[in-house]
C-alpha positions as CSV (number, residue, x, y, z in Angstrom):
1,X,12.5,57.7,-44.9
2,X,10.9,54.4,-44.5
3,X,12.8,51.2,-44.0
4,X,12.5,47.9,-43.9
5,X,14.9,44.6,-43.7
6,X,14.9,40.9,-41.9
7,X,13.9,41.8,-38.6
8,X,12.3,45.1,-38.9
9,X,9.4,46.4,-40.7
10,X,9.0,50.1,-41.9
11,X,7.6,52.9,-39.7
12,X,5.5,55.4,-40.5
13,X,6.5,58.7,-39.5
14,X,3.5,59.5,-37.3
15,X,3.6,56.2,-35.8
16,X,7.3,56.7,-34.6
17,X,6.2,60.1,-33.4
18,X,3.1,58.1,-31.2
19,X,5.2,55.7,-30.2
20,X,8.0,57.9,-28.1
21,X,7.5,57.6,-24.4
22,X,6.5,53.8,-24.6
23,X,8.8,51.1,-23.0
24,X,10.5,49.0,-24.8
25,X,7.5,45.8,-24.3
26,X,5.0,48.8,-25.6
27,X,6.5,49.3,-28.6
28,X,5.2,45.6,-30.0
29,X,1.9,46.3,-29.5
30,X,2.0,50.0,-31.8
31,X,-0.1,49.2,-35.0
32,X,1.6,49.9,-38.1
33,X,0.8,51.1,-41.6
34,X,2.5,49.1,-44.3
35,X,3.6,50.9,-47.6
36,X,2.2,48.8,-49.6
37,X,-1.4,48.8,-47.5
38,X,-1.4,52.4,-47.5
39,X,-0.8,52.5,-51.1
40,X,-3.8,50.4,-51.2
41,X,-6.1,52.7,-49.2
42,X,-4.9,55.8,-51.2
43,X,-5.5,53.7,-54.5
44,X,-9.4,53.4,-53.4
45,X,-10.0,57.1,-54.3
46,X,-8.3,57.1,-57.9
47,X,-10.4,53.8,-59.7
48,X,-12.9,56.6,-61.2
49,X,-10.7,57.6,-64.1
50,X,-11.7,59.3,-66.6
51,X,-12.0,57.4,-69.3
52,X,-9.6,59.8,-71.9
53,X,-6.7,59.2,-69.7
54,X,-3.6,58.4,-71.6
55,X,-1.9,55.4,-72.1
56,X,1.2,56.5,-69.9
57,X,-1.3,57.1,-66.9
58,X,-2.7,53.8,-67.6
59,X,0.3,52.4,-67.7
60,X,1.6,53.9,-64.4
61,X,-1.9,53.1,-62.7
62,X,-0.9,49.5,-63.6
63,X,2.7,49.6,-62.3
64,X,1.7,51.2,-59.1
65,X,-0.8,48.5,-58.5
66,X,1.8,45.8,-59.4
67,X,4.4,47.6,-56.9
68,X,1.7,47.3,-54.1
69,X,1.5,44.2,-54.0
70,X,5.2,43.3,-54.6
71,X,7.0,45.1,-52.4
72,X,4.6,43.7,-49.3
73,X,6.0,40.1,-51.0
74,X,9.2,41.6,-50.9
75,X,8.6,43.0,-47.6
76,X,8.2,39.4,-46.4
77,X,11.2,37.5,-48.5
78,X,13.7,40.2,-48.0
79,X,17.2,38.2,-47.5
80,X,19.0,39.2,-44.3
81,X,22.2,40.5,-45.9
82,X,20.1,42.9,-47.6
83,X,17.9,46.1,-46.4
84,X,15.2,48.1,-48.5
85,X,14.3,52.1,-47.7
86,X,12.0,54.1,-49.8
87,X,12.9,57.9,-49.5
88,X,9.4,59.0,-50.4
89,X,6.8,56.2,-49.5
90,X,4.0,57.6,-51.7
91,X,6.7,56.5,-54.6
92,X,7.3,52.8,-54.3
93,X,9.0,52.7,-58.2
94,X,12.1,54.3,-56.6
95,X,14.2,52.7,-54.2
96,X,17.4,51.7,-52.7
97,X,19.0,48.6,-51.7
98,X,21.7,47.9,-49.1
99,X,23.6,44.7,-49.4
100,X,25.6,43.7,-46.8
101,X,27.1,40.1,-47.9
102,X,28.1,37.4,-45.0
103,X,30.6,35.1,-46.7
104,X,32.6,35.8,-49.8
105,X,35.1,38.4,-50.9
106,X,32.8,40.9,-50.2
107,X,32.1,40.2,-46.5
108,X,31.7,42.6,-44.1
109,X,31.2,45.4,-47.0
110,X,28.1,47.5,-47.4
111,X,27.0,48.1,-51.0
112,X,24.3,50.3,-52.6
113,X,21.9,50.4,-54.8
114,X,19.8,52.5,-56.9
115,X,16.3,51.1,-58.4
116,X,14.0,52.8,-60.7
117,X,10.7,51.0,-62.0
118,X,9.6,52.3,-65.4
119,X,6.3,53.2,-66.2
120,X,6.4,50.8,-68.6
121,X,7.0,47.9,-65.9
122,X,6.4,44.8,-65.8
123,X,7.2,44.9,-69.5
124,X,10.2,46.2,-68.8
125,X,12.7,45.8,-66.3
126,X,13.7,47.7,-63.1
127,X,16.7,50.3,-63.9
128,X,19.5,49.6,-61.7
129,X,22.7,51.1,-60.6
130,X,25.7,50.1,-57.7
131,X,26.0,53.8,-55.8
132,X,29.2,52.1,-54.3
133,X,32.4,52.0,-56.0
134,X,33.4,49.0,-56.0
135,X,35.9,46.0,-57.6
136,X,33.5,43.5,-59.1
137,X,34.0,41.4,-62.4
138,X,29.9,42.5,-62.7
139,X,29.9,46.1,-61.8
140,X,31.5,48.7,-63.3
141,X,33.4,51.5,-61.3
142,X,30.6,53.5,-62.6
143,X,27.6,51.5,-60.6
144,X,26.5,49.5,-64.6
145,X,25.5,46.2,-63.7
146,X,25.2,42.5,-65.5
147,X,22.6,40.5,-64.6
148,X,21.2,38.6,-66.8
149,X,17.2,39.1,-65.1
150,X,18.1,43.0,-65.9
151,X,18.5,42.6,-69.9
152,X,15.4,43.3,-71.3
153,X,16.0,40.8,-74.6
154,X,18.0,38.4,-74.0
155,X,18.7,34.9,-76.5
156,X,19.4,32.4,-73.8
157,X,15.8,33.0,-72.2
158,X,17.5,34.4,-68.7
159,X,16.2,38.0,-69.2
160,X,13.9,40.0,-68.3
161,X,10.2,38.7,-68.6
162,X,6.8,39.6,-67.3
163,X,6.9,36.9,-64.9
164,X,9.5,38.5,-62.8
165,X,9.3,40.4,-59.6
166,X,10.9,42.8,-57.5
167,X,11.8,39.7,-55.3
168,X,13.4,38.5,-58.1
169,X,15.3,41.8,-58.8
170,X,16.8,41.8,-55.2
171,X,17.6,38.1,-54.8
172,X,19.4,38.9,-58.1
173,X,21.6,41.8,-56.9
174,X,22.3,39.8,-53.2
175,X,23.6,36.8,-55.5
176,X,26.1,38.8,-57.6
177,X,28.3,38.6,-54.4
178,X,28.0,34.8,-54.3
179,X,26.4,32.7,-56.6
180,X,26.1,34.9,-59.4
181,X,29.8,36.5,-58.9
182,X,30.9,35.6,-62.6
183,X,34.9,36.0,-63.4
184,X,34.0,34.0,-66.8
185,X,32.1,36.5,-68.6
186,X,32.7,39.7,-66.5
187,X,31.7,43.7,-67.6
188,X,34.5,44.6,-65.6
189,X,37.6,42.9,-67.6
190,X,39.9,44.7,-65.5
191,X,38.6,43.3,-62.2
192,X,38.3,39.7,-63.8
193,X,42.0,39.7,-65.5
194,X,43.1,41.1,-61.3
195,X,41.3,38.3,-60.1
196,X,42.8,35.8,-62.5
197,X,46.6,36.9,-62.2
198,X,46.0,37.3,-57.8
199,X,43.3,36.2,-55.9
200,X,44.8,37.0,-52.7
201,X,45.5,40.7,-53.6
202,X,42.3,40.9,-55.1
């Protein structure tokens, strides 16, 4: 499993393998492979498509290219409450996301999450879902989320679009346990109505 947050950067396997034995000044100097750099040298062998391949290949030849390059911007912008790992790192559309918030009601708490790109992305957006139970006016106890970024139509222009990134996707989910945290218009009425009647309790 790869892994990246705020002060580390992932590892390849091999190059943790290479790198036991080293002292602890050594172990700056090991070069290491990016996912989204590797992605890019494996990607050099696959531009001569045929040209009969279907639209759903095409479609996941263009998300994979997008991912590349978004998850080294993500790589780079990752907020510190929040860590990234890619169980498989030939599959960049399927990750998880470890938020840890540092002020709030949920301080101190470690919170999970589930993303799936779509082939159809950037059209579309990410599938998400809270692996955590948890007590949040946004989050269901079943891990169903709302955030606005995450509708794919929405009439007040604060959905989904094209424009968005995965940067966006995860400065989203960090925010829903600060800025975003919305007792006004919550999924979860029950944790809302709690929060209204005690706030301490809550």
């Amino acid at each position: 499993m790869l892994v990246f947050d705020d002060h580390t950067r992932h590892l390849s396997r091999s190059a943790v393998e290479c790198s036991v034995g080293l002292t602890k000044a050594d172990h700056s100097s090991v070069a290491m492979l990016t996912l989204a750099s590797k992605l890019r040298r494996d990607d050099g062998g696959k531009t001569g498509r045929a040209s009969g391949a279907s639209d759903s290949t095409h479609r996941v030849s263009i998300r994979d290219r997008l991912l590349t390059k978004e998850v080294a911007e993500l790589e780079a912008s990752l907020p510190s409450t929040c860590k990234a790992s890619f169980p498989d790192e030939d599959k960049l559309h399927h990750f998880q996301l470890a938020v840890s918030p540092d002020e709030g009601y949920y301080q101190s708490g470690r919170f999970q999450f589930e993303i799936d790109v779509p082939e159809a992305y950037n059209m579309v957006p990410p599938k998400v879902r809270c692996l955590t139970r948890i007590w949040h006016p946004n989050i269901t106890e079943n891990g169903e989320i709302c955030l606005s970024l995450l509708r794919e139509h929405s009439i007040d222009g604060t959905g989904w679009a094209p424009t968005r990134t995965l940067k966006d996707v995860v400065w989203g989910l960090n925010s829903l346990f600060t800025d975003l945290l919305n007792f006004d218009d919550p999924l979860n009425i029950d944790a809302a109505e709690h929060h209204l009647r005690d706030k301490v309790r809550f």
